[in-house]
C-alpha positions as CSV (number, residue, x, y, z in Angstrom):
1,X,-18.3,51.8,-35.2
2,X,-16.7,48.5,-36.6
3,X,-13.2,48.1,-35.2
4,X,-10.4,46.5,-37.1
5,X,-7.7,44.3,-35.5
6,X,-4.3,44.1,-36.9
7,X,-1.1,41.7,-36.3
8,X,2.2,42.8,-35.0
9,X,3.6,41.9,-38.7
10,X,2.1,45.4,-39.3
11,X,3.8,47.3,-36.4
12,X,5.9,49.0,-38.7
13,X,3.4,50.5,-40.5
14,X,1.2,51.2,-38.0
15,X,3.6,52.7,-35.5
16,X,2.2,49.5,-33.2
17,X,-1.5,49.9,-33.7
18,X,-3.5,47.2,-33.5
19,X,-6.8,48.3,-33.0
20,X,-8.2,51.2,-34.9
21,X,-12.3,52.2,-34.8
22,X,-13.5,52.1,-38.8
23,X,-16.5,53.9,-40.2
24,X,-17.9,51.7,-43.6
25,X,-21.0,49.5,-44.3
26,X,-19.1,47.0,-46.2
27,X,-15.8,45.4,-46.0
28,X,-14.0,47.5,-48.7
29,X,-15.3,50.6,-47.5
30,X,-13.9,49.6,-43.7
31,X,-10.7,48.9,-45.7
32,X,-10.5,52.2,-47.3
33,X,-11.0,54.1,-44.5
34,X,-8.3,52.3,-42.5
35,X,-6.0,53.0,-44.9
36,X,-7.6,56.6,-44.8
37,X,-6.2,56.7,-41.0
38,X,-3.3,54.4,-42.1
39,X,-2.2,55.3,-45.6
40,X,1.1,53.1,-45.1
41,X,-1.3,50.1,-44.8
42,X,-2.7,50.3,-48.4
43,X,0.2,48.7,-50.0
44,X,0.6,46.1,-47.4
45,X,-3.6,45.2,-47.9
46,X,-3.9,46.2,-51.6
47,X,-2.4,45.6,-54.8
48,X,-2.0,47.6,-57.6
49,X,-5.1,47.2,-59.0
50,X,-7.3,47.8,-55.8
51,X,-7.4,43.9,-54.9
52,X,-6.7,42.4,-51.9
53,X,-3.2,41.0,-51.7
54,X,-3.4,37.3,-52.0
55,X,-1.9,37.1,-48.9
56,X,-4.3,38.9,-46.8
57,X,-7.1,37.6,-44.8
58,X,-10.0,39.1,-43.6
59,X,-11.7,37.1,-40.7
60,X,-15.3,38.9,-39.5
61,X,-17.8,36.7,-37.9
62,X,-15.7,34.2,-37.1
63,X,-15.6,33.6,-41.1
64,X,-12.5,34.4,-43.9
65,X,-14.1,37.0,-45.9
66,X,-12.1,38.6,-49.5
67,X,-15.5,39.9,-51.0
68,X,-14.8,43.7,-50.8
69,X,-18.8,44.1,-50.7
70,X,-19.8,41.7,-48.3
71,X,-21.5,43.7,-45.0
72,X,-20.2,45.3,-41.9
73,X,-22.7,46.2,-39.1
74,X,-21.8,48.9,-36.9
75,X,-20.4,46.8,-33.7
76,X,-18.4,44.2,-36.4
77,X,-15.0,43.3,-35.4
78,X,-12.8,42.6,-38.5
79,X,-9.4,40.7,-37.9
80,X,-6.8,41.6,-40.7
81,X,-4.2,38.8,-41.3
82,X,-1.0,38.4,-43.0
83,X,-0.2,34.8,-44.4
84,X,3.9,34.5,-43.3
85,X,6.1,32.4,-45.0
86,X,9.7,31.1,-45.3
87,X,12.3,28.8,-45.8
């Protein structure tokens, strides 16, 4: 199963998970069922309209990914990112 890694700036809605074991064959379907497991995580990853948030960056095979199609194999890691900023 494709595993998904996620940053402590997600603690709170993940209750401090960081690693969670996925079932999907493409990006957005790994994504959905995360939030599936996670539903607190769907508004941190997704906007409104079922995009990912500008701010979020998917990193799988050593490569940014944002296509929700683009493939997963079944031993994929996928790294989940937040872009922080501040002032």
């Amino acid at each position: 199963m494709p595993v998904v890694r996620l940053p402590a700036v997600l603690d709170p809605a993940t209750a401090g998970r960081r690693r969670i074991e996925v079932s999907g064959a493409t990006l957005g379907a790994v994504l959905n069922d995360l939030c599936k497991q996670i539903p607190t995580l769907r508004v941190h990853l997704f906007d409104p309209q079922g995009a990912l948030r500008r701010h979020v960056i998917c990193v799988l095979d050593g490569y940014t990914r944002r296509r929700l199609d683009t493939a997963v194999a079944p031993d994929d890691e996928i790294v989940v990112l937040q872009a922080v900023s501040g002032g």
